[in-house]
N, C-alpha and C positions, 0 to 999 in steps of 0.2 A: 778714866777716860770716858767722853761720855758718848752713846750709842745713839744713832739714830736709828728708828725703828723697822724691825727686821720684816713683820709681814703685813699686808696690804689691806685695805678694806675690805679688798675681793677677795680675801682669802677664808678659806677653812676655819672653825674653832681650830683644830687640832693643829694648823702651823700659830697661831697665838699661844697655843699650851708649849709648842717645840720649843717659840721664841724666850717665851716667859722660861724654860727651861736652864737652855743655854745662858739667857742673860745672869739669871740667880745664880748658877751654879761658878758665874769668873770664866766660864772657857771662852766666850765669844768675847772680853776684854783681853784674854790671853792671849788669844790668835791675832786679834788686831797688830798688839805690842809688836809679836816677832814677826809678824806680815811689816811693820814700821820699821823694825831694824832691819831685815833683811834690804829695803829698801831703802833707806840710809847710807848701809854700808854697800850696794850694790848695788846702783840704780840704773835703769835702761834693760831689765827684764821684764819678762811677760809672765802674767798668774803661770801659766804653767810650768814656765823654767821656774817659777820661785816654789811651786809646788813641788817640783821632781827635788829642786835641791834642799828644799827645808822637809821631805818627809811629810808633809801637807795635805798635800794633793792639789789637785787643781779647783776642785769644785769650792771647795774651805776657804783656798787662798781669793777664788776670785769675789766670792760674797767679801769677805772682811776688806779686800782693797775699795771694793763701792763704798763700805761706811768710811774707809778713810779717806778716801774720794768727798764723801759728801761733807766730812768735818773737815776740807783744808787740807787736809795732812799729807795726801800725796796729791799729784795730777798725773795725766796721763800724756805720754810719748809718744813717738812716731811706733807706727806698727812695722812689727816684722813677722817671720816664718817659726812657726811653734810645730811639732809636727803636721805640716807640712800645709797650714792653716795658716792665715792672720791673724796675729794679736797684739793691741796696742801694750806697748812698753809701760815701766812705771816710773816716774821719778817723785821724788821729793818737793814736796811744796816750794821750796827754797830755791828748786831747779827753774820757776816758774820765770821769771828775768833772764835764762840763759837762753830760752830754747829761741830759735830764730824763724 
């Protein structure tokens, strides 16, 4: 799967060394993957419900849905209440034709 890139121009050497980290090591393709199924098979949650229910977390899930975000792969949904917060829902690229 391919990555779009994790830190910024403005950013630190040390989040470039994180990124180069993560990418080399498969874990930020592996997150993407089940952040994609979860959301395949359950669509219309928010980063944090998909973080409490995939053991995730929230911070993990909601980085890896922006790069799925930015590759096509999901878009984003009408927002609802996460504790006790707004957050836009996720769906599947596919959902893109349904929503109204």
């Amino acid at each position: 799967m391919m990555r779009p890139p994790i830190a910024r121009t403005t950013d630190p050497d040390t989040s470039y060394e994180a990124a180069e980290i993560l990418n080399e090591s498969g874990v930020r393709t592996t997150l993407m993957e089940q952040c994609l199924e979860f959301v395949q098979r359950f669509p219309g949650h928010t980063a944090g419900e998909i973080g409490d229910r995939t053991g995730l977390g929230h911070d993990r899930v909601w980085r890896r849905l922006s790069d799925l975000k930015n590759l096509g792969r999901v878009i984003q949904g009408p927002a609802k209440q996460w504790h006790g917060r707004a957050q836009v829902t996720w769906l599947p690229a596919e959902e893109q034709g349904r929503l109204i």
